[in-house]
N, C-alpha and C positions, 0 to 999 in steps of 0.2 A: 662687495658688501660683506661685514663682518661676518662671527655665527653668531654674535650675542643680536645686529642687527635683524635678523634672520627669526631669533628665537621670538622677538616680539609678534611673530606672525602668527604663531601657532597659539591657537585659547587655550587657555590655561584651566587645566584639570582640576571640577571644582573639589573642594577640601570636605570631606569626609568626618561625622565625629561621631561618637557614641555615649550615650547617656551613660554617666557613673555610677545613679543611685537612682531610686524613685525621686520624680520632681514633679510639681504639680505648678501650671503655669494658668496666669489667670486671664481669659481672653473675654472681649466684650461683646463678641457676637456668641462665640460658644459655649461660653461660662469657664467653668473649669476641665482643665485639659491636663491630664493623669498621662506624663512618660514615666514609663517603666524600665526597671534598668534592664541596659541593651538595646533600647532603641537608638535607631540608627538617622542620623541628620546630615543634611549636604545644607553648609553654608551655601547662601544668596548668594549674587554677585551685587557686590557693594555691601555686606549685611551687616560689615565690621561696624561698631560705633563705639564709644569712648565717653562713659557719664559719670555724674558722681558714684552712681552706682561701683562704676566699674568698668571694665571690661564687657561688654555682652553683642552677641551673635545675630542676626535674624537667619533662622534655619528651617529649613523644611527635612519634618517626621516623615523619613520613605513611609513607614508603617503604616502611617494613620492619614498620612496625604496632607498635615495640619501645618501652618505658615506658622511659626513661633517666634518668641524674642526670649534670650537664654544667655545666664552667664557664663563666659568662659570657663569659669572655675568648677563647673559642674560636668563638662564634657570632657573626652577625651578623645584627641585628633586620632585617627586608625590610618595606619600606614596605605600609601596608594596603592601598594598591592598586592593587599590581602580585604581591602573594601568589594573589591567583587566578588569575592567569595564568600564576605559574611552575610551578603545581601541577602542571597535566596535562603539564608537558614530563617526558618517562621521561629522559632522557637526562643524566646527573647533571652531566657538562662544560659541556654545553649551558647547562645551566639559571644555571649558576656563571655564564657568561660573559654570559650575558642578565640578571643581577643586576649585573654587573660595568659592563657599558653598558645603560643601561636605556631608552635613546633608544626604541628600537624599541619595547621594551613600552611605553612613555608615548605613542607615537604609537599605537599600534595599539587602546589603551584609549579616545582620543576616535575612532576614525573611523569614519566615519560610513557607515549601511548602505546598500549601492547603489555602494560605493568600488569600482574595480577593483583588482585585484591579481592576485599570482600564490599558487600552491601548489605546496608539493612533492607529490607525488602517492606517490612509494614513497621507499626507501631509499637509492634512487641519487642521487636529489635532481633528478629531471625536473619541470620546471616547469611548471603549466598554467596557463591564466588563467582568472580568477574573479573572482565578483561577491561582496561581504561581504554575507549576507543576516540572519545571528543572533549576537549573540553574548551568551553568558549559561553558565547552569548547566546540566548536561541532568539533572540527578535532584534531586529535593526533600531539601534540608538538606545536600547538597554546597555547598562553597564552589570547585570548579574550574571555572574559567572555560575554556569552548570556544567558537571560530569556528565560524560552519555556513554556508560558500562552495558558489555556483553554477557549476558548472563550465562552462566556455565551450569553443568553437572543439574543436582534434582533441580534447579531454577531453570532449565529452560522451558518455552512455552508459556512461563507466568509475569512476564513481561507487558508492555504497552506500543510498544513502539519497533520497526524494524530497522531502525538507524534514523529515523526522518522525524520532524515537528514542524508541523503547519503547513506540510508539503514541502520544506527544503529539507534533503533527503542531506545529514548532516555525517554518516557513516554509514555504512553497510551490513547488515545481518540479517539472520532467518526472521521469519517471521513472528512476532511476539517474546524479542529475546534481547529488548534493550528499553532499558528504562534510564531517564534523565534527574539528575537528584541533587542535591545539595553536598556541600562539602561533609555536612557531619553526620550526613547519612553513609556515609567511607567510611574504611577499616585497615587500615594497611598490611600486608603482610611482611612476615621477613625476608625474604624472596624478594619483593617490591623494594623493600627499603636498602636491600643487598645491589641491587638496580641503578637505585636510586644514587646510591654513592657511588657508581659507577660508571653513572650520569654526571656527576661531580667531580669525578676524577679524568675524567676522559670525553666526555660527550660533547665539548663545544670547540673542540682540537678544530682552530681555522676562520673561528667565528672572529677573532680580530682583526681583521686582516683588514685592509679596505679595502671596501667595494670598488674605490675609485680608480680608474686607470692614469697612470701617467699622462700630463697634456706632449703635442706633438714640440716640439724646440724649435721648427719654423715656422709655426702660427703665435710664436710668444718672446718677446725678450728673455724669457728665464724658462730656463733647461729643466728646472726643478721638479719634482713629480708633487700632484697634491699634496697627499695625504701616505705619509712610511707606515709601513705595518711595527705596531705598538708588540711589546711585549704582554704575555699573558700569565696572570697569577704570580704567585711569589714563593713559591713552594724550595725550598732548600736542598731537596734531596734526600730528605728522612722520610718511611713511611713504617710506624708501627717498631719505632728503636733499632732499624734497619736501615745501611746507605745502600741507597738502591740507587744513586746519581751522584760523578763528582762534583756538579757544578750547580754553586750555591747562588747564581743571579735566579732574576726570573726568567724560565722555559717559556723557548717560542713551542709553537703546537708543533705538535710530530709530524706533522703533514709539510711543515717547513725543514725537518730535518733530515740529511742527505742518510739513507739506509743504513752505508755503512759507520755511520758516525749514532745510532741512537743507541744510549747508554743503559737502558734499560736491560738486566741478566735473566734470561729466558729460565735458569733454574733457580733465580727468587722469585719472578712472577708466580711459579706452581706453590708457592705457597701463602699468592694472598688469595682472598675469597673469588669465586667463581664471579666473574662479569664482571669485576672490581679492577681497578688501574688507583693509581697514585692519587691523592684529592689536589684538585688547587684551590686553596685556601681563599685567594682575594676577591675570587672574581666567583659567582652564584652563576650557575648553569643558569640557561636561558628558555625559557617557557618556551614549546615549538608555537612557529607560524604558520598562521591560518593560511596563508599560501600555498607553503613546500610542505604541506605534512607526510608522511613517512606511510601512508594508506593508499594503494594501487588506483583508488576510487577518491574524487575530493569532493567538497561539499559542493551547489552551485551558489551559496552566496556562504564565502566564507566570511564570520567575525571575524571583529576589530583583534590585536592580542591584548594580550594580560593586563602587560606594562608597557608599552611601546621604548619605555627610554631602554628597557633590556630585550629588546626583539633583534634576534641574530638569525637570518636564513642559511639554512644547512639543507644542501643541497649535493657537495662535491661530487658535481661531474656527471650526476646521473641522468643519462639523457634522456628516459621516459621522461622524468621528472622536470625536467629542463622543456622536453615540447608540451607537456602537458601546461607549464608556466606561460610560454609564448602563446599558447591559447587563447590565455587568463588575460595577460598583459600582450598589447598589439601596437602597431603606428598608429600616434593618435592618443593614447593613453594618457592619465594624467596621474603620475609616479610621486613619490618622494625617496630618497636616499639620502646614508648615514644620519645621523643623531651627535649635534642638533639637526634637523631634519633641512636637506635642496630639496626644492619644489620644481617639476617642473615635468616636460611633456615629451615623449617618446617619440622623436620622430624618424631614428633610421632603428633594425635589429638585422643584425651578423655574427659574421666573424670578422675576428683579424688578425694579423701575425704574429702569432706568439702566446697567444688565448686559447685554448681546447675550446673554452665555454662559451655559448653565443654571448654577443655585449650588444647593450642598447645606449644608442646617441640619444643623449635629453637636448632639448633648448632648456636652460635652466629660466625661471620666474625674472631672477636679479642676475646682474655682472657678476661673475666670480673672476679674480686677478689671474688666477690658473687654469682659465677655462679657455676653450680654442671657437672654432668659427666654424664648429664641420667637419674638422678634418683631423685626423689622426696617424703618426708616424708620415706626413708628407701628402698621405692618399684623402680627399676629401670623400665621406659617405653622405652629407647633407651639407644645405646651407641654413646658417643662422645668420644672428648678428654676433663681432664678435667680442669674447668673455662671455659666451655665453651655451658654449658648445661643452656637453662634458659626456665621457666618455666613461660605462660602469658595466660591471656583469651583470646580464639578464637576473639570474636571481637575488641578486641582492634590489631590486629597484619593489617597491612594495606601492600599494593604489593611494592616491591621495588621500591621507586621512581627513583634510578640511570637507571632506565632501561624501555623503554613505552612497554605502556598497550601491549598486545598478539592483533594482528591484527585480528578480527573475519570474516566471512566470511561474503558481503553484502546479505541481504537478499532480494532474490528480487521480492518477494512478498508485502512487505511493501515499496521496493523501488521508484514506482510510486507512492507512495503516498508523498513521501519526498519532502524536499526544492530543491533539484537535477531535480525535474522536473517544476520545476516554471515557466522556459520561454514555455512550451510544453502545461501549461493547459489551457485547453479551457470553453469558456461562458457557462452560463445558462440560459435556456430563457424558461419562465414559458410561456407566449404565443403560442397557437397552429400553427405550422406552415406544409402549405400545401409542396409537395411534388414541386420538378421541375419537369419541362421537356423543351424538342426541346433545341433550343441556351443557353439559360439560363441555363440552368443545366450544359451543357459542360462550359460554362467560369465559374460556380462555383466551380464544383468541380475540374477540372484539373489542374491538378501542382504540385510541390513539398510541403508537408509536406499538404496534404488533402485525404478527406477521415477520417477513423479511423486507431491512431495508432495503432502497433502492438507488445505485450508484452509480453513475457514469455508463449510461445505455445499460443497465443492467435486468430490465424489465422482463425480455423475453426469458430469462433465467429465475429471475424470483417468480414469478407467476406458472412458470412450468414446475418448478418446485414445489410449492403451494399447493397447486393442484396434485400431484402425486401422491406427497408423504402427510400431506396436514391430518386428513381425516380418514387415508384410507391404509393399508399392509400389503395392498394387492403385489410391489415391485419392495418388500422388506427385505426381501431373499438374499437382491444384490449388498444388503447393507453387512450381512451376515456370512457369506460364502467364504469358505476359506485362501489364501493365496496360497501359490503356484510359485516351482521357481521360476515360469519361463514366463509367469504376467510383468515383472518389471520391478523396479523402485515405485514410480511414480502411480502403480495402481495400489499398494497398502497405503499409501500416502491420500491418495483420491477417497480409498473406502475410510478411512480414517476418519478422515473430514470431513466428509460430506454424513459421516453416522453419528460422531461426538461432539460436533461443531456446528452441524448444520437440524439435522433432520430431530437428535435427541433432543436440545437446549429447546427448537420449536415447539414441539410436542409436551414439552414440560414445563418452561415458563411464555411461549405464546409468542417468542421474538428472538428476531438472528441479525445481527448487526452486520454492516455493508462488508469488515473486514476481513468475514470467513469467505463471504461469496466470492470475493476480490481472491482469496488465495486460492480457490478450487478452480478462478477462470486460469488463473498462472499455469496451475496445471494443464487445463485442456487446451493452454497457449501455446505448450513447452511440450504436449505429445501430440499437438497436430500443426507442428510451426507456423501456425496461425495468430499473427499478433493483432488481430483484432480484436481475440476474444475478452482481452481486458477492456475495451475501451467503444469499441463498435456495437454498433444495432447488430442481432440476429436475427434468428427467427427462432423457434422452439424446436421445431426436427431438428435444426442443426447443430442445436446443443444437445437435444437425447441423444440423437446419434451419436458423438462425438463421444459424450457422456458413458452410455453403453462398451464406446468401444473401449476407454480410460479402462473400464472397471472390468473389461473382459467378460460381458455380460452374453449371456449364451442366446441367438436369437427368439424373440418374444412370438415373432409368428413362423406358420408353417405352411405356406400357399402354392396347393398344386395346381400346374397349368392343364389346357386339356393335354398336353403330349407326356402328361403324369411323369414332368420333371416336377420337382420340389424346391422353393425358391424360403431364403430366410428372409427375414426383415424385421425391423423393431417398429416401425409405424409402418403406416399403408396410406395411400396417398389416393384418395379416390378420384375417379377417372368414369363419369358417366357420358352416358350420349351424348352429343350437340341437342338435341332435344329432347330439353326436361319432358319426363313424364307426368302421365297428369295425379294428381296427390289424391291418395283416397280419401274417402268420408271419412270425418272426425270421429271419432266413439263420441264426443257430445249429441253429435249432430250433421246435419249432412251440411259438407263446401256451402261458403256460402259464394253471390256472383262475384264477390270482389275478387276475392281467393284466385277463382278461376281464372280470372284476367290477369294476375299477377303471376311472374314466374315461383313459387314457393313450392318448396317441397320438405321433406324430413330427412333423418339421419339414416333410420329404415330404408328408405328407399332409394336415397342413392348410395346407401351400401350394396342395395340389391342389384341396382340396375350395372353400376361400377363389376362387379361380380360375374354379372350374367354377358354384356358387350364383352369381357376379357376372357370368358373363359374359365372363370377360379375356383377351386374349392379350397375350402380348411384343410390341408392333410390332419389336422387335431385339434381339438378345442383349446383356443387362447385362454390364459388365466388373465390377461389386461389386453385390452386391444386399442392400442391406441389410433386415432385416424384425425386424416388430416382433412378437410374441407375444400373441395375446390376452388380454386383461386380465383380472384377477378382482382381490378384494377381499378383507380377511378377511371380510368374511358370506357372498361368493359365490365359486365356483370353477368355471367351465367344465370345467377338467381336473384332476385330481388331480396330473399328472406329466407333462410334454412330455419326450418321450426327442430330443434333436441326431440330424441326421443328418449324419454325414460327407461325404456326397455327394450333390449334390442334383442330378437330374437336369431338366430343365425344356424338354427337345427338344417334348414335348408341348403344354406351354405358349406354343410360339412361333409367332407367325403367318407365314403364307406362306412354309412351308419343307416340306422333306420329312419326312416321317412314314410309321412302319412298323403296317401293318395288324396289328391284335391276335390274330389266329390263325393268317394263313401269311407273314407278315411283307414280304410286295408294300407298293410304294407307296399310303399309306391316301388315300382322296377322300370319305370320309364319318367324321361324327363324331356320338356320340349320348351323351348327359349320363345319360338314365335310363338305361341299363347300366351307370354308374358302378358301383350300388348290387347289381349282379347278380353275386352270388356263385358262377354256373356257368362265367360267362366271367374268365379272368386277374383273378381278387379283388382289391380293390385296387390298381388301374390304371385310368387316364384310358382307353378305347374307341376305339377309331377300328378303321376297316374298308373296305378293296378293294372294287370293284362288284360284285364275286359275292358277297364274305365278308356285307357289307351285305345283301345280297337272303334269304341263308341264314338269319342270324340273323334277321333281322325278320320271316321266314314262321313264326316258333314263334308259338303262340296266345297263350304271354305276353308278347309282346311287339309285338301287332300296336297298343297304342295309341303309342307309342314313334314321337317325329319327329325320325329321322335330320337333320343338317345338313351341308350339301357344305362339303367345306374348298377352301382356295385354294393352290394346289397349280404348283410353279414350272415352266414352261414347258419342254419340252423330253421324247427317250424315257426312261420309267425301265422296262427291261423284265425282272420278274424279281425276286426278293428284295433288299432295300434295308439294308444292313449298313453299320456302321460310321457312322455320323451321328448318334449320340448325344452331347447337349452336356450336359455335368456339370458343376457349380459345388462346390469342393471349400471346408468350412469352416474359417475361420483364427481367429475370435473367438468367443467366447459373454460376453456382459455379462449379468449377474444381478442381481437387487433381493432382499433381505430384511431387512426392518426399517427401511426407511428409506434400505437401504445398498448403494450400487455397488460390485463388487467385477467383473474379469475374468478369464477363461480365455485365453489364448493358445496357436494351435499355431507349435510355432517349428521343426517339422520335418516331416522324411516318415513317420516310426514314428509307427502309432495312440499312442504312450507318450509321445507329443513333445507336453505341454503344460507350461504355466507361469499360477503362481496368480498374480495383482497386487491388493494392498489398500494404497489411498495413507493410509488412515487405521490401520496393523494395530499400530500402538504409539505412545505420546505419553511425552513428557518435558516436566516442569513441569505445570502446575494450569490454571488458567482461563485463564492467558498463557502457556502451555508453547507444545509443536511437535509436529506430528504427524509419524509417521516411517514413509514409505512399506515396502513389504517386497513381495520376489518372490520364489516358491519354485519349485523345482519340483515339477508335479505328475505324476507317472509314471501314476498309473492314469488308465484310458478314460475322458472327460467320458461320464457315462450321465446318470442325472433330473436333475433340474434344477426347481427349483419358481421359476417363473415367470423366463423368461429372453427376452432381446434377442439375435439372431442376427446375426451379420456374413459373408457370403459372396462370396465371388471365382469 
């Protein structure tokens, strides 16, 4: 089958024009309809028609979305390819003037990525520098062409995106260091443009060539090979009133020329510009392909290219680049090669005699005269039918373009990073800012889309955070401690962000969007090679701990055993008896029957009793103590109901200090565990007792198996009752789990009534790629049960 038969198959690109002047078009559903010059129109198919009138169009307004009827004579056709570039520019003058001189779009369509340049960054027109790292489509079956620039020097970090839009991760960078833009938001530099010609001169050395391999001479009457490699450019051998070449035909590429024959004088190259070669005139470098781009890392659904009629894959020889292809393209695929474009489907990839590069066997769509059965040089690698076998390099064969890309899955770990969360991100505020409380805090944080959001199992993190830094200072210290050389890179980086990005921006406008959270899990991914922590449930220790250690945080507790070793820890895990003990009277009022038949107890007392079974004391009073709750399960439940205690007293629990005797309240020097359980003496209360109070109690007959133990006891007279030395820890957080799910309590005042609810997940907008939308209420009534809860104390 011909090529011109062949070209009938392919749809035909439809035809692009742009308004020439203001026109006003008068429609009967919409009245009057006002294009502005520069608006941008794609003829119908079929829209042509032919009246007295004239000539006239039916076109559709990209701009305005509006179906119009319009005279020829008023539009102007915009060449095919520089129409995707003028698309994404909003700015109708703009666009006009950039169709008007199109230098710039014609430069900025060959150059090449890695180019530097500049960007406007806002409105104002401040410039930043940047690296061109993408350029293409960013949504499947758009034709708008956007740049996607690395942002350099003071611009980085004031970016949106870290290579990726909508979850297809399009290039590669840090984080907040890539923004996607229009053509006329570029600026080129001389350097770029020095490139650029460079690009023009040199950069598509090979791209003629054809893809096509010779057919085998015993599968075909004619020996003949497809398709000869064509000459490239027309260039004479002058460059700059200089013969730098005797030979005035047109140059095959240098890759075609044997070493010692290329004519090119190594001491006039030193005097043309840096990165600069010869131009060839005829032939316009070729826009790279979304396939083989020149980036270590490729997109997972690469666009369409520029212009397809000038897509040349350059590849030579690189074999990363070559398996990374074979990847992409497999047995099975469904390919097109050269222009006008064979159609057709991948069914064998090798090698063969005489090729470095792997080749893939097509079944082509149609007959081709030169096309064999399978078999190649003699050796069959498949069967077709035959005319129908053709034999090409792997990287020349490109995806069917009658058919889009394979939809990949959104990824949604890079997804908070992308342009899709643009409207969600939140400020950065390098200045220290203190904590709220009382009224202020509640009109800050309460309401929809406040707090931290919540992303991808991210719960046990935003709620453990919440609770910490919203309302209270007690753990500021680590925000502020100076680095170390021997803490690392990635702990300035942790304190960073988690002070200017996370904890300040909260504290001062009320809300922290999912893609800081998302960059601090990275890190606690990347210092505890744990790649859950982006994307997995946790729990809350397991991120303070990890947390802590990031930050090189100096242990929070101090808990000496009885064999008076000394043990650190950032949380405590409490550990009471198998037999709850029984709950004392309410300060309201005494237990009532229910109470007693239910296993409930408080935060008091199985700190106490955890304590007293192990053995513990505080070697020093904690500034935060944070504690964990013990665990149950749905099949099992130690407690039916942990009631918070507001105030946790822990003067008892501290070693080497002073302590008031249990009955006439002197300095205690003895201390006995079985009284705990002794309901005659102050019920539910830790024992301790004076050298007389001691000798009294322990002469009753039930109590003579009982081994008092001496405490340690600060030097100096205490003569007399011992008042006012009690050390109280008053609570600021409560984190709770059910179902799966973190949610917190915060006190944000001194009134028992002064709490606040926070669920980073309490409403979503969109589906499977929506957003989840944090919420904080207030909660006026007393925090009382609580079915299975995490405690935070100061």
């Amino acid at each position: 089958m011909s090529g011109a038969a062949d070209r009938t198959r392919r749809p035909r690109p439809q035809k692009m024009y742009m308004v020439e002047s203001e026109h006003k078009v008068q429609d009967q559903l919409e009245g009057t309809i006002r294009l502005p010059r520069g608006s941008l129109c794609v003829m119908q198919e079929g829209g042509a028609r032919r009246s007295r009138k004239g000539h006239q169009l039916w076109v559709k307004v990209l701009d305005s979305g509006s179906l119009v009827k319009l005279d020829r004579q008023v539009l102007l056709e915009v060449p095919a390819d520089l129409a995707g570039l003028m698309e994404p520019v909003s700015d109708l003058e703009t666009r006009f003037q950039l169709f008007v001189k199109p230098q710039q779009l014609q430069r900025l369509a060959v150059l090449p990525l890695g180019a530097e340049l500049c960007v406007k960054l806002d409105q104002l027109g401040e410039l930043a520098e940047a690296v061109l790292c993408y350029r293409g489509t960013l949504a499947s079956g758009s034709t708008a062409v956007y740049f996607g620039v690395q942002l350099k020097g003071w611009a980085v970090g004031q970016g949106n995106s870290n290579g990726s839009y909508k979850g297809h991760q399009l290039f590669h960078c840090p984080e907040a260091c890539a923004v996607f833009v229009a053509a006329n938001r570029l600026v080129l530099k001389s350097s770029s443009h020095a490139s650029n010609m460079a690009r023009e001169a040199g950069g598509n050395h090979g791209n003629s060539q054809s893809p096509i391999l010779p057919r085998t001479t015993d599968s075909s009457p004619s020996p003949a090979p497809v398709l000869k490699d064509s000459s490239v450019g027309s260039w004479d051998g002058w460059f700059k009133e200089q013969k730098l070449n005797l030979v005035s035909s047109p140059q095959l590429p240098v890759s075609r020329v044997p070493p010692d024959q290329k004519p090119l004088n190594p001491r006039v190259l030193l005097n043309l510009p840096r990165n600069s070669s010869p131009p060839l005139a005829s032939m316009p470098p070729a826009p790279p392909s979304p396939i083989t781009t020149s980036q270590s890392r490729r997109p997972p659904r690469p666009p369409p290219p520029l212009s397809p009629s000038k897509t040349r894959l350059e590849v030579g020889g690189d074999h990363a680049e070559e398996a990374a292809l074979e990847v992409q393209l497999e047995v099975g695929s469904m390919v097109e090669v050269n222009e006008p474009p064979l159609y057709g489907v991948i069914r064998w990839i090798g090698q063969v005699s005489g090729i470095p590069e792997h080749v893939a066997g097509l079944e082509l769509d149609q007959e081709m005269a030169a096309a064999t059965d399978g078999s190649y040089l003699g050796e069959r690698h498949f069967r077709c039918p035959a005319n129908k076998g053709l034999f090409v390099k792997l990287r020349n064969c490109r995806r069917d373009s009658r058919f889009p890309a394979p939809e990949t899955p959104a990824n949604q770990v890079e997804r908070c990073n992308s342009m899709a969360f643009a409207e969600w991100v939140s400020e950065r505020v390098e200045e220290h800012t203190p904590p709220l409380f009382g009224d202020e805090a509640r009109e800050r944080y309460s309401g929809r889309k406040k707090g931290i959001q919540g992303h991808l199992n991210s719960c046990y993190l935003d709620a453990s955070l919440f609770s910490v830094f919203s309302c209270c200072s007690s753990v500021d210290w680590v925000l502020l401690c100076p680095s170390r050389l021997q803490d690392g890179p990635n702990h300035s980086r942790a304190q960073d962000l988690l002070r200017c990005d996370i904890v300040n921006p909260l504290r001062r406008y009320g809300y922290v969007c999912a893609s800081k959270t998302m960059a601090l899990r990275r890190l606690l991914e990347a210092e505890s090679n744990d790649t859950g922590f982006t994307y997995q449930e946790k729990d809350p220790e397991e991120f303070l701990n990890n947390l802590f250690q990031l930050l090189r945080v100096e242990p929070l507790l101090k808990i000496r055993s009885g064999s008076l070793q000394t043990q650190e820890c950032h949380l405590y895990q409490l550990f009471p008896p198998s037999a709850p003990p029984p709950v004392p009277p309410s300060p309201l009022g005494s237990a009532s029957p229910r109470c007693a038949l239910l296993r409930v107890s408080t935060v008091q007392t199985l700190l106490e009793t955890s304590f007293l079974h192990a053995g513990l004391k505080f070697a020093e009073a904690p500034s935060c103590l944070p504690l964990l709750m013990p665990r149950f399960g749905k099949d099992y439940r130690m407690y039916d109901a942990i009631i918070p205690s507001l105030s946790l007293d822990i003067t008892d629990l501290l070693d080497h200090t002073l302590r008031q005797c249990s009955i006439c309240q002197s300095v205690a020097e003895w201390e006995c565990n079985l009284c705990y359980k002794d309901t005659d003496i102050t019920p539910g209360c830790l024992k301790q007792y004076c050298h007389t109070c001691n000798t009294q109690v322990h002469n009753h007959r039930k109590r003579t198996s009982h081994r008092p133990e001496q405490l340690s006891v600060p030097e100096g007279p205490w003569p007399g009752p011992v008042h006012g030395t009690r050390q109280r820890l008053a609570l600021f957080a409560v984190t709770c789990i059910q179902t799966s799910h973190y949610v917190s309590f915060v006190k944000h005042g001194p009134l028992p009534t002064d709490w606040l609810f926070f669920d980073s997940m309490a409403d979503r907008e969109g589906g499977e790629n929506g957003f989840n939308v944090p919420q904080v209420m207030a909660c006026p009534e007393k925090v009382a049960t609580v079915v299975s809860l995490q405690g935070l104390l100061e």
